[in-house]
N, C-alpha and C positions, 0 to 999 in steps of 0.2 A: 468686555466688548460684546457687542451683540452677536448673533446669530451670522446675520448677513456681512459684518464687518470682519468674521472671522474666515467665513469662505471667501471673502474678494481678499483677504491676506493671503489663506493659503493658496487660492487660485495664482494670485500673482509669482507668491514663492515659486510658485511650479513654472511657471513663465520664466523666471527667473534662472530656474535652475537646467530649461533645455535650451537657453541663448548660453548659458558657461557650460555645458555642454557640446555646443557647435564652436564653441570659441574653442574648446581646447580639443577639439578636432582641427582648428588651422594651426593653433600657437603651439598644440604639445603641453609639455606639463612645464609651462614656464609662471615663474614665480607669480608674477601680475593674475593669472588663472586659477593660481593656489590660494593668494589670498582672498579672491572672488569666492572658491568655494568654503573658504573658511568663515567669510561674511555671512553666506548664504547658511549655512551648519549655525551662524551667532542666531540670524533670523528667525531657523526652525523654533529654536531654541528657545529664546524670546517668545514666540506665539503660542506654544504652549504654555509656558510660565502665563501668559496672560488669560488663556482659554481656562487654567484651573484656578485663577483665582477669581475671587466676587471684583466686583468694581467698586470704585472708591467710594461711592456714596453710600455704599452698603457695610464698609468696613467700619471700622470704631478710629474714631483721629486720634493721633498717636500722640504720645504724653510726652510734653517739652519740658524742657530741663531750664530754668533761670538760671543764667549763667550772670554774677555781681559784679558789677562795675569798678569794683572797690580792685584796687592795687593787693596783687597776693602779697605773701609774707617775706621777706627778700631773703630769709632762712632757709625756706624751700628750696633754693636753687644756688645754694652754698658747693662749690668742690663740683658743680657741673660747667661742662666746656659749651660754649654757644658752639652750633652746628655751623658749618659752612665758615667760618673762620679762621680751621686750625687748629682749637683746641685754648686756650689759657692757659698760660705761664705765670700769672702771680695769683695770691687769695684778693677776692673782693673783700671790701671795707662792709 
């Protein structure tokens, strides 16, 4: 991100973070406000992870993996249970 795009994030965060500040002056530390500050703690978060790194056009594109359309080996998955089914009670053919 740019220069100016990182002060109008943290300017905002900070806006941000003295309206959940008045808010849990009215509501108390009720859940809805906790999770508010917990968004707010992801966003810091988040802005930094992006201020220390280069931007995408500067990075190297990342190496894709071809993944073959070709049917696997049905030996691979001999004695394993499909998920979400339960489990298998006989041997596949």
């Amino acid at each position: 991100m740019s220069t100016s795009e990182m002060l109008e994030l943290n300017r905002t965060i900070d806006r941000l973070r003295r309206c959940v500040g008045s808010l849990r002056s009215m509501y108390g530390d009720a859940a809805p406000v906790r999770r508010l500050d917990n968004d707010l703690e992801r966003l810091e978060i988040d802005a930094r992870e992006l201020d220390s790194s280069p931007p995408r056009a500067s990075r190297q594109p990342e190496e894709r993996i071809k993944v073959p359309d070709t049917p696997y080996d049905a030996a691979m998955w001999r004695g394993v249970d499909d998920e979400g089914l339960g489990g298998l009670h006989y041997e596949r053919g």
